[in-house]
C-alpha positions as CSV (number, residue, x, y, z in Angstrom):
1,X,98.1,86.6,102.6
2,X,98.4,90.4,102.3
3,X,96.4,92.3,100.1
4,X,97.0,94.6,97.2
5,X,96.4,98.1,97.8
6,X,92.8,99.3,95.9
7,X,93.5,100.1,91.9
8,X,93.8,104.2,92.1
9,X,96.6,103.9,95.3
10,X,98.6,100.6,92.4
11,X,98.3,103.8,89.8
12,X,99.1,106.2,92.5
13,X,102.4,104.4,93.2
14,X,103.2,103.5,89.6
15,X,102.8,106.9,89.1
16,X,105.6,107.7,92.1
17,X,107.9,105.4,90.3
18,X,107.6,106.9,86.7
19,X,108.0,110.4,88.1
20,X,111.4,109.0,90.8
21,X,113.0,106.9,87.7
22,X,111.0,107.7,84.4
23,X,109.1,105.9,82.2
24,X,111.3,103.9,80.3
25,X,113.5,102.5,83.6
26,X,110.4,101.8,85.3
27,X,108.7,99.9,82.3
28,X,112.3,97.8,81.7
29,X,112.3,97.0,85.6
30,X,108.3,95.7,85.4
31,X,109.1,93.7,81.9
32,X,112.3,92.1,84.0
33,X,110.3,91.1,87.2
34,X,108.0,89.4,84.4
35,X,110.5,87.6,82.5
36,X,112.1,86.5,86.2
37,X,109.2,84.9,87.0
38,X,108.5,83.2,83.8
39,X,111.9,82.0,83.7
40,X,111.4,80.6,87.5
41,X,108.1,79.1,86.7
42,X,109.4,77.2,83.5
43,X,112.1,76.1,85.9
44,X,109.5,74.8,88.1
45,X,107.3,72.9,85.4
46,X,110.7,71.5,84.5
47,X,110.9,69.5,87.5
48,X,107.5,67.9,87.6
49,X,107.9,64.4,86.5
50,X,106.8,62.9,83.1
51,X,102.8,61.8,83.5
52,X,99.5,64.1,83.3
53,X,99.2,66.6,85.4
54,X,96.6,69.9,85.3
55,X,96.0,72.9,87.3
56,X,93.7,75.7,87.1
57,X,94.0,79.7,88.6
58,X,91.5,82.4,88.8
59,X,92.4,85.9,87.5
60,X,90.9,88.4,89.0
61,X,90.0,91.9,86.8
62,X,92.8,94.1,87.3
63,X,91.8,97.3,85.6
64,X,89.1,98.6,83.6
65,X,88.2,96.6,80.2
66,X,90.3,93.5,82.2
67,X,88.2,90.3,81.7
68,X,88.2,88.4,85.5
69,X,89.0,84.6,83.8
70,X,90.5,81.4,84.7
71,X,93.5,80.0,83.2
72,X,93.9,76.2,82.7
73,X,97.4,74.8,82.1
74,X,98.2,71.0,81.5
75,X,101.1,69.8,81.2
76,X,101.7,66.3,79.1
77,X,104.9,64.1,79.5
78,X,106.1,60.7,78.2
């Protein structure tokens, strides 16, 4: 797996992009690749069959004032 680049070259970059396309284009293109992958990922839980099922992720801090935390989803069916 390929890492990310260190936190001042991510703001360096986003940076890039706000000055190439401006703030507000830049801001609607990051909010869409959000809403894409939330509407994939409720696509996903969609298919998992009825029953109990858990997982749980790590976060890791991604800025200053960022908590690191874990996130624990469960997901019931009948």
């Amino acid at each position: 797996m390929e890492s990310l680049p260190t936190p001042p070259v991510r703001r360096e970059r986003l940076l890039e992009l706000v000055d190439r396309y401006g703030a507000d284009t830049t801001k609607a293109a990051m909010h869409k690749q959000m809403n894409d992958a939330e509407r994939k990922l409720r696509a996903k839980l969609e298919q998992i069959p009825d029953g109990t099922w858990s997982a749980a992720s790590h976060q890791e801090q991604s800025g200053t004032g960022d908590r690191n935390g874990r996130l624990d989803i469960a997901r019931v069916g009948a």
